[in-house]
C-alpha angles and dihedrals in degrees: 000000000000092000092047084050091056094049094047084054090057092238115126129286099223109225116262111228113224125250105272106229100250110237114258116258115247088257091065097037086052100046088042091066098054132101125212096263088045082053096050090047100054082062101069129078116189144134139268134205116244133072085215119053099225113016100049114174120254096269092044089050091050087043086052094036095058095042098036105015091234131087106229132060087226087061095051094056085044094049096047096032075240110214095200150004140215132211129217132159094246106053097032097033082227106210118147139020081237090049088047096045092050089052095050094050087054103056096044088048085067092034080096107210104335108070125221138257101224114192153186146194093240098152087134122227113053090005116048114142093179114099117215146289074065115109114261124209120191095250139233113319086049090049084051084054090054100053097211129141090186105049077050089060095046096052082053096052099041091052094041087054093047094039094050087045093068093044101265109123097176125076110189088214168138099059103227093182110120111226104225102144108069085205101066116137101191108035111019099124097013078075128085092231141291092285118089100209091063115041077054087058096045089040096061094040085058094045099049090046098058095041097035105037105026103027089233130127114259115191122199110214154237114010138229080016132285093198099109113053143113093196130079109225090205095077098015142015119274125220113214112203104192123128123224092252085057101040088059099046088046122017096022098067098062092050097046087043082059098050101044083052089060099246116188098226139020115197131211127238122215097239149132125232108163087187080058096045119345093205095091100237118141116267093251095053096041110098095194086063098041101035100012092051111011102044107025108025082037109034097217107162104184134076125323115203130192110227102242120322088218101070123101092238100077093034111057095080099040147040121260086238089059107034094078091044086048099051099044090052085053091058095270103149097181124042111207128219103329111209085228113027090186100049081046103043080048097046085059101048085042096049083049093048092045084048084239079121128033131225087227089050088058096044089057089058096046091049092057097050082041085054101054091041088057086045089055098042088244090131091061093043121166125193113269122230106235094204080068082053091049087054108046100042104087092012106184085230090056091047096051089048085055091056098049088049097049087041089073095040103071121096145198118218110170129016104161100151095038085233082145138119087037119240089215102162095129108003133107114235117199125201127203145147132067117020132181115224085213101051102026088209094167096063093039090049084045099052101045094055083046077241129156106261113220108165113192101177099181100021109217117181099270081048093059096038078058095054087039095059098035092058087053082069104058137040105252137011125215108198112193112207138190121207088325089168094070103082087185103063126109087248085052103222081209086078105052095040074056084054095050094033083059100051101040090053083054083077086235117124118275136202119194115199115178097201096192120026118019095218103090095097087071086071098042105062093159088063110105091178112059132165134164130215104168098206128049101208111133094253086064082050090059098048093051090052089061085054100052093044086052086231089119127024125239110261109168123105127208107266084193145034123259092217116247088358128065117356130230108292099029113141133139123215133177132190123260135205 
């Protein structure tokens, strides 16, 4: 109408200039230049064999050769357009921040045009893939003992800076499952602990610590919750009972913390919840959980990622050839780690060609993975410089934060006699019991209380008469134990209740330090010392010795109940000089 006034006047209508076309963001220009096959591809995560991209060794290529049909890790990205990679020790002989960085060069060298996310399961504790000299922090459940968001943050932020210094810009963590089944076999210490409130509160910092302080990924897992199960999804499927009701109150708050904290991933469990779908289908192939709940009740916009595609959990119910199709029609964006790539890379083309999937429903995947490269920096990618690697992985600085953090996680659970803190000016310490190969805790616990190391793994009868006689000869025994409560497990806790059972009835003083679940206390009744560490890295050895010594107090609180026993929140502490 003003423009109709000044004509009507007889004055000059200025010329309008045309919109100018914005220019396309780096996502659609990306997905633009794909082709259906390039699209497919950027679905799929895997691994690949070779701790080098391009010169694996013999066994690596033949590895390679029988799953992808080629020899070098470079060649399997080529050949699926892969969108993303995983690291394990097993399959990357993963060695040095110099080795990791290489490897990392080299496959996104063939990723042609659409870097990778290359990822690993660093949740620290039981599951560490990093090799040292990379920093090591004790894990969930002790993070749950220390009650601090910020120490939260800051292990966040130390593993997403080392992690995005060799190249790997996705952390398959924090763990967001609550533990609220002491019987867990999967999750137990991977989780912050059995209350909900807290393990929200843990989850976010996390989160926020690896994206925003460290620009990597984080990825809170494993929705809906895999905190209350007997079974391991890894080699069966899991039932979860909770009702609604109950799902909201306990598994729901981690994962809305998450997302209100921006986090890049969510990943699957497989796992049923009839309250969730009633149809039986495995968490990660139901769409009223993925699209119905996560995505709609929840809002959550990013990437959505099926736990791997390997375990028994999400295969006993369907073909290999069905489960990928399946879980992208429930809202699943990644596929993780396929038993066949090539059945699955087929099952996707073919469910396009047949119209069962959409072009458009892939696009929308894609765009979403597009969309949290672009977030990290990872489609303007740049070579890395592994003598920076070399630099930043076991920073003094990151050690000494690991050390502060595991300092406050450590907790005292029964001190009935007050034998601690040890007056130890003149007398011998033995330790004994569990020990990890990797970790070798016995002889670091051992060597930081200037103790006698006497590791007896699987403790048959003449292994505990050893022990037995070797305690007689010095003035206190520490026995480390490890879920010494499960009596069915490979490492049978049997034995080492048997262990303990035989050194408290010497007479001689005895520490029992359950350095995984905290629950062993539950099967030694006859124990009157009791800590938890809930990790046995060599940093949460460090910190028990301190509390031994009495040059540091026990901090830590229980972040579950030890059932019939000590309650949530139980923890002794005494001063020190």
């Amino acid at each position: 109408m003003a423009l109709l006034a000044l004509a009507t006047l007889g004055l000059t209508v200025p010329a309008v200039p045309a919109a100018a076309n914005p220019a396309p963001s780096p996502v659609d220009s990306a997905l633009a230049r794909m082709t259906l096959p390039q699209k497919i591809g950027q679905l799929f995560t895997t691994y690949v064999y070779g701790n080098d991209a391009n010169t694996p060794s013999a066994a690596d290529a033949a590895a390679n050769r029988r799953l992808y049909g080629v020899d070098t890790p470079a060649e399997v990205v080529a050949k699926y357009h892969l969108g993303g990679v995983i690291y394990f020790a097993w399959t990357n002989s993963l060695q040095s921040p110099r080795q990791i960085t290489t490897l990392s060069n080299g496959l996104q060298a063939a990723s042609a045009g659409v870097p990778l996310t290359i990822s690993t399961d660093q949740e620290h504790g039981v599951v560490s893939r990093m090799p040292a000299p990379a920093t090591q922090f004790p894990g969930g459940m002790a993070l749950g003992a220390g009650r601090s968001v910020l120490d939260a943050y800051r292990t966040g932020q130390v593993t997403g800076a080392e992690l995005r210094a060799v190249g790997i810009n996705q952390a398959w963590a924090p763990v967001a499952d609550v533990n609220v089944n002491p019987a867990n076999p999967v999750i137990g210490v991977r989780s912050f602990g059995s209350d909900p409130k807290l393990a929200a509160a843990l989850t976010a910092s996390q989160v926020l610590g690896l994206q925003r302080g460290a620009n990597a990924s984080a990825s809170a897992k494993h929705f809906p919750g895999h905190g209350d199960t007997a079974t391991d999804s890894h080699t069966g499927l899991p039932v979860i009972t909770h009702t609604r009701e109950e799902w909201q109150r306990v598994d729901a708050p981690p994962f809305k913390a998450a997302i209100a904290a921006g986090v890049d991933a969510i990943m699957s469990a497989h796992i049923v919840v009839p309250a969730l779908d009633p149809a039986g289908d495995p968490a990660t192939l139901s769409q009223p959980i993925i699209t119905g709940l996560l995505r709609g009740e929840l809002g959550y916009r990013g990437v959505i990622v099926s736990d791997s595609l390997e375990m028994a959990g999400v295969r006993q119910k369907y073909g290999d050839d069905r489960v990928p199709v399946l879980a992208l029609k429930a809202g699943v964006d990644m596929l993780l780690m396929p038993p066949n790539m090539q059945v699955a890379y087929d099952a996707v083309l073919g469910a396009v060609a047949s119209g069962e999937l959409t072009e458009a429903r892939i696009d929308a995947s894609v765009r979403r993975i597009l969309t949290l490269k672009q977030k990290r920096g990872l489609l303007a990618w740049t070579p890395l410089d592994p003598a920076a690697a070399e630099r930043a992985v076991g920073s003094p600085e990151h050690v000494r934060v690991a050390r502060s953090v595991t300092d406050r996680t450590v907790t005292a659970i029964r001190n009935d006699a007050g034998l601690l803190p040890w007056s130890h000016a003149g007398k011998s310490v033995l330790v004994t019991g569990w020990n990890s190969s990797a970790y070798n805790n016995v002889a670091v616990l051992a060597g930081a209380l200037g103790a006698t190391p006497l590791v007896t793994n699987l403790p048959n009868d003449a292994k505990i008469a050893e022990a037995v006689a070797a305690a007689g000869t010095h003035d206190l025994t520490v026995v480390l134990t490890s879920r010494a409560w499960d009596t069915t497990v490979a490492d049978p806790g049997g034995r080492q209740q048997a262990l303990v059972k035989a050194l408290v009835a010497a007479g001689k003083p005895v520490v029992v330090v359950a350095v995984r679940d905290p629950y062993d206390i539950a099967a030694l009744p006859e124990v009157t010392t009791y800590l938890a560490t809930y990790s046995f890295t060599g940093v949460a050895m460090e910190s028990l010795a301190k509390v031994l010594l009495g040059t540091a107090p026990p901090r830590g609180r229980l972040p579950v109940e030890i059932p019939g026993t000590y309650p949530y929140g139980h923890g002794l502490s005494w001063s020190v000089p």
